[in-house]
C-alpha distance (Angstrom), angle and dihedral (degrees) to the residues before:
residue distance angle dihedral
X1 . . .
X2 3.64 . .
X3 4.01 106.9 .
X4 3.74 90.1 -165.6
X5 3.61 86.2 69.1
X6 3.73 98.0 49.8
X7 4.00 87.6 50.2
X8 4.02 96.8 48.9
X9 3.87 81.1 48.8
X10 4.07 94.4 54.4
X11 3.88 88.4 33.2
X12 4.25 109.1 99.1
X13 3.75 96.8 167.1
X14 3.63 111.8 -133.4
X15 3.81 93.2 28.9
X16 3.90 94.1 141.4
X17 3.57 90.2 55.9
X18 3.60 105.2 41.6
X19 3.94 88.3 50.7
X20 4.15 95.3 45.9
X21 3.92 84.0 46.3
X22 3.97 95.1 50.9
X23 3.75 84.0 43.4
X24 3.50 95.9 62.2
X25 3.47 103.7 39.9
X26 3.76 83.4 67.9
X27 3.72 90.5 57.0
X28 4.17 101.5 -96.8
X29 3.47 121.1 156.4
X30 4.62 86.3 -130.3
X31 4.12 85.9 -166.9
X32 4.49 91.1 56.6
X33 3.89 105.9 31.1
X34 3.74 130.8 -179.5
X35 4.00 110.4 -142.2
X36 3.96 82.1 -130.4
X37 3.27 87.1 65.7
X38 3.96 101.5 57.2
X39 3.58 93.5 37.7
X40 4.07 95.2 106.3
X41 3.75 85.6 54.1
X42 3.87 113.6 31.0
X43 3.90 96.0 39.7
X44 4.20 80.2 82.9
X45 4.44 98.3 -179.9
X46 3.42 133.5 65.5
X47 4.10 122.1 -52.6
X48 4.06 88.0 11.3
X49 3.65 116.8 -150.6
X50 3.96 98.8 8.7
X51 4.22 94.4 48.5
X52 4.37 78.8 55.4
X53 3.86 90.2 44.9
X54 3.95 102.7 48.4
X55 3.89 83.6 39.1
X56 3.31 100.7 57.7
X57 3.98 96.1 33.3
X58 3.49 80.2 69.2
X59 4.26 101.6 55.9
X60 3.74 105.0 68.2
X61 3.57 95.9 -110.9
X62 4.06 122.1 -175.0
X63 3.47 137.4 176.8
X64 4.00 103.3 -88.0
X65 3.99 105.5 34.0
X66 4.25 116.5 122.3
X67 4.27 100.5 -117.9
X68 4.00 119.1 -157.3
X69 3.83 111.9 -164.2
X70 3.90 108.9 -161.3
X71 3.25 114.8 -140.0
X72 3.51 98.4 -1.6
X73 3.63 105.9 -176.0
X74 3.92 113.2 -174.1
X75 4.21 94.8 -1.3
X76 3.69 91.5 -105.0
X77 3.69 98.3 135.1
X78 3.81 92.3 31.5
X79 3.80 93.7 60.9
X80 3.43 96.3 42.3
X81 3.72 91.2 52.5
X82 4.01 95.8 46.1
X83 3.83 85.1 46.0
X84 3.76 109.6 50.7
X85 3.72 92.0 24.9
X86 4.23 96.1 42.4
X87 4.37 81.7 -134.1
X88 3.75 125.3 150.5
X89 4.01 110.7 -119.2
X90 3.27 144.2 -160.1
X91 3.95 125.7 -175.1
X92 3.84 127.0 -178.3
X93 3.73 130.1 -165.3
X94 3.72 139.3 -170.0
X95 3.83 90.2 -132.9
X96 3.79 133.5 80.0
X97 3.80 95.6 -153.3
X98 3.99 92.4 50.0
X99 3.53 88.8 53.3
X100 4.08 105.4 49.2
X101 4.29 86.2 42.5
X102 4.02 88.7 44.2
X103 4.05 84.4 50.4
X104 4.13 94.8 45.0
X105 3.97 85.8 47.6
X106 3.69 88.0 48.3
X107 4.05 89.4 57.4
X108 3.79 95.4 38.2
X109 3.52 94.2 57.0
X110 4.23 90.6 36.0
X111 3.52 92.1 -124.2
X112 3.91 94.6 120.5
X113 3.94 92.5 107.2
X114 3.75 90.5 58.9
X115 3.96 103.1 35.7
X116 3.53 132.7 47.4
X117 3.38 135.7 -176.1
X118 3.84 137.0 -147.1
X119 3.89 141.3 -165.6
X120 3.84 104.0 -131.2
X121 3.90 157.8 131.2
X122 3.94 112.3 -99.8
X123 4.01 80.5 -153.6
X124 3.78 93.7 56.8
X125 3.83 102.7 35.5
X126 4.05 105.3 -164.2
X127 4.10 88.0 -144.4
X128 3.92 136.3 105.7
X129 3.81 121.2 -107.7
X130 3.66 108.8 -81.5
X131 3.87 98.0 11.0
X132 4.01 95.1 142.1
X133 3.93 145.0 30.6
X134 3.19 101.0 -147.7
X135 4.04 140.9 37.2
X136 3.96 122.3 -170.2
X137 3.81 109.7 -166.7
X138 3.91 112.1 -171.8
X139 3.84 116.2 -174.5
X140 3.46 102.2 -33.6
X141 3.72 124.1 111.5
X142 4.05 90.2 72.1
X143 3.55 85.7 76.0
X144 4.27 93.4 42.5
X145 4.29 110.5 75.0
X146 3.95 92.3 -171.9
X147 3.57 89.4 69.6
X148 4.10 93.5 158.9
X149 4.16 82.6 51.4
X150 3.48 90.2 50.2
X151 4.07 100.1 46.6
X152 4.47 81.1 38.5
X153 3.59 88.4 62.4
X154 3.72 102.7 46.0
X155 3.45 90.4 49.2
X156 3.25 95.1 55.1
X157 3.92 99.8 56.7
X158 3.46 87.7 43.5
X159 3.62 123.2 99.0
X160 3.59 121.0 -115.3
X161 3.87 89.4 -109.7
X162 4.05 99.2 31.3
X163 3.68 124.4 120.9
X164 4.27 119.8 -116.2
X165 4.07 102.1 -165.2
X166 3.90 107.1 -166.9
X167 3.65 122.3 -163.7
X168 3.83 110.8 -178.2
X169 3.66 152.4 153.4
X170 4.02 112.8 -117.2
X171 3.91 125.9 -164.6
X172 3.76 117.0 -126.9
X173 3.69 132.6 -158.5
X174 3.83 95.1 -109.2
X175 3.57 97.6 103.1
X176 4.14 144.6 -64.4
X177 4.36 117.8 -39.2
X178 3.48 113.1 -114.1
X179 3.90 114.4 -130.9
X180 3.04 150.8 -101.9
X181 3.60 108.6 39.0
X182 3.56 133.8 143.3
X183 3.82 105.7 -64.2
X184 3.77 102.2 33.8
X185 3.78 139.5 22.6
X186 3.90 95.2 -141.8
X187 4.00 125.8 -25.5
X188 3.44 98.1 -69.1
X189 4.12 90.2 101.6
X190 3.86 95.1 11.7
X191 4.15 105.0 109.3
X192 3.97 97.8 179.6
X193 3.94 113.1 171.8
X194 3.96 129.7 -168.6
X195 3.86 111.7 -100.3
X196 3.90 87.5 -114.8
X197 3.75 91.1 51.8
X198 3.97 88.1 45.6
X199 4.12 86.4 49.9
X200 3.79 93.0 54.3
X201 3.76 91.6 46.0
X202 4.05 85.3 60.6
X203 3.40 92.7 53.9
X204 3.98 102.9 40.7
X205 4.17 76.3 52.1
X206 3.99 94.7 58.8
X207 3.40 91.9 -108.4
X208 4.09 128.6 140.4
X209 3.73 111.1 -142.4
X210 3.87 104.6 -140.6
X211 4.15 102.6 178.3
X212 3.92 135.5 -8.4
X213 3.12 116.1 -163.4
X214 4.73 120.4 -179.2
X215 4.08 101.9 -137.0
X216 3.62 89.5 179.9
X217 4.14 93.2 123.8
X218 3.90 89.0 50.6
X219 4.06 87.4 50.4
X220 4.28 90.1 52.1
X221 4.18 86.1 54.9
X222 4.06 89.8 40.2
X223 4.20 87.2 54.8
X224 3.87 94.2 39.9
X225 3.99 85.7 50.6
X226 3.63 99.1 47.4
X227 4.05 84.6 52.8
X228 3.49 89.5 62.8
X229 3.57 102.9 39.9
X230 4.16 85.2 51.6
X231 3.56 92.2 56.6
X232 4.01 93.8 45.7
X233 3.84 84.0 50.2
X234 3.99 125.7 -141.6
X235 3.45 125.7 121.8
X236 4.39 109.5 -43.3
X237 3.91 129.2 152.0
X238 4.15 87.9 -82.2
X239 3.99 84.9 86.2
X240 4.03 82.1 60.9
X241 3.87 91.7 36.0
X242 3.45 93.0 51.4
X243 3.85 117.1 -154.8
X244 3.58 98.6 -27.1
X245 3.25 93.1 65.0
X246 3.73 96.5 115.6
X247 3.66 96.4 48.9
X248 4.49 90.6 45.3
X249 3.93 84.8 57.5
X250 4.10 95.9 44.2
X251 3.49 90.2 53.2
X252 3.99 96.7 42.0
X253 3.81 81.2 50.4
X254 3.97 87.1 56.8
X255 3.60 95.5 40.3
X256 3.09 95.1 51.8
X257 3.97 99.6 38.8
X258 4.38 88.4 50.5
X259 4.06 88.7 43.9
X260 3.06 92.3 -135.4
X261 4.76 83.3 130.4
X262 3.87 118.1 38.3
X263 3.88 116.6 -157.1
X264 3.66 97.6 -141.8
X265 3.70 140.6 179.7
């Protein structure tokens, strides 16, 4: 896989701006931000804030633990966890332009003691063995082929008794995905796997699969939503979407709606 692809994909140009901009026209102070007031924009996979919340209500999480969000886009689910949960994260990403706007978020909101965020590969993980006890992934591997290197290296920075929460979209059998949608224009950088493929994977990782749980229904409403918030206007994931945005959540209404995706935990 070509990672230059996957980064001109995530790459709007101008994100920072267009977000601050959206934020102020509903009356934010974009210097002193509340994290409840980002959360349409920075919670960047499918059902935003409450696919983070049910998540993580379901990891154990207490004030002191070291938190690695993979793939962690614009921080959303990082800042939420180190600020309802008083944890010390770290989030990585693939893309330059995720990064800097996760890192101005981080300073708006004066959360940039307790979050950090780093440009790297989720593949090649630039930690120690055992560095955290707990991994969020949120809509991520579709975009990763070396799924088994991917898993390989979680595990490994992962404590022997740490928590790895995994919310993802799964292919099915029921027929072909229709692009675009929100993580890849066609299937050049789109790396879906069955959820009994993804279930081996776990295992061949060293990792003990506690609950699975499809979330597909809760992704149809999240779409549907988002369609109505875009034509109210304010700031909503089309800013990250860019102007597709429409067409990404018609066809992740169809996907979803045919089965031939499952938005899985």
């Amino acid at each position: 896989m070509n990672d230059n692809l996957v980064i001109e994909h995530y790459s709007t140009r101008g994100l920072e701006d267009k977000i601050l901009s959206a934020l102020a026209e509903q009356g934010y102070d974009t210097e002193h931000l509340l994290t409840d007031q980002i959360a349409a924009v920075d919670e960047f996979h499918i059902e935003g804030r409450a696919s983070t919340v049910r998540l993580i209500d379901q990891m154990d999480m207490h004030p002191g633990l070291r938190v690695l969000d993979l793939g962690s886009g614009l921080g959303g689910p990082a800042r939420y966890l180190a600020e309802t949960y008083d944890v010390t994260v770290t989030g990585i990403d693939l893309t330059p332009e995720l990064v800097a706007v996760a890192q101005s978020l981080n300073r708006r909101t004066g959360l940039d003691g307790k979050v950090e965020f780093r440009l790297a590969n989720a593949t090649k993980l630039p930690f120690s063995d055992a560095s955290f006890d707990r991994i969020c992934m949120n809509n991520v591997g579709f975009n990763i082929a070396d799924k088994q290197r991917l898993l390989a290296e979680a595990r490994r920075v992962l404590t022997d008794d740490g928590i790895f929460g995994i919310f993802e979209v799964l292919a099915t059998e029921m027929g072909p995905v229709t692009y675009p949608t929100p993580w890849a224009s066609s299937e050049e950088i789109s790396f879906l796997v069955t959820a009994k493929a993804y279930v081996e994977l776990l295992k061949n990782a060293g990792l003990e699969i506690t609950t699975q749980t499809d979330r597909s229904s809760e992704g149809i409403t999240f779409f549907h939503d988002m369609d109505s918030q875009i034509a109210a206007g304010g700031p909503t994931l089309a800013l990250v979407f860019g102007d597709t945005a429409p067409i990404k959540s018609a066809n992740m209404i169809d996907n979803l709606n045919r089965g031939v995706i499952a938005s899985t935990e």
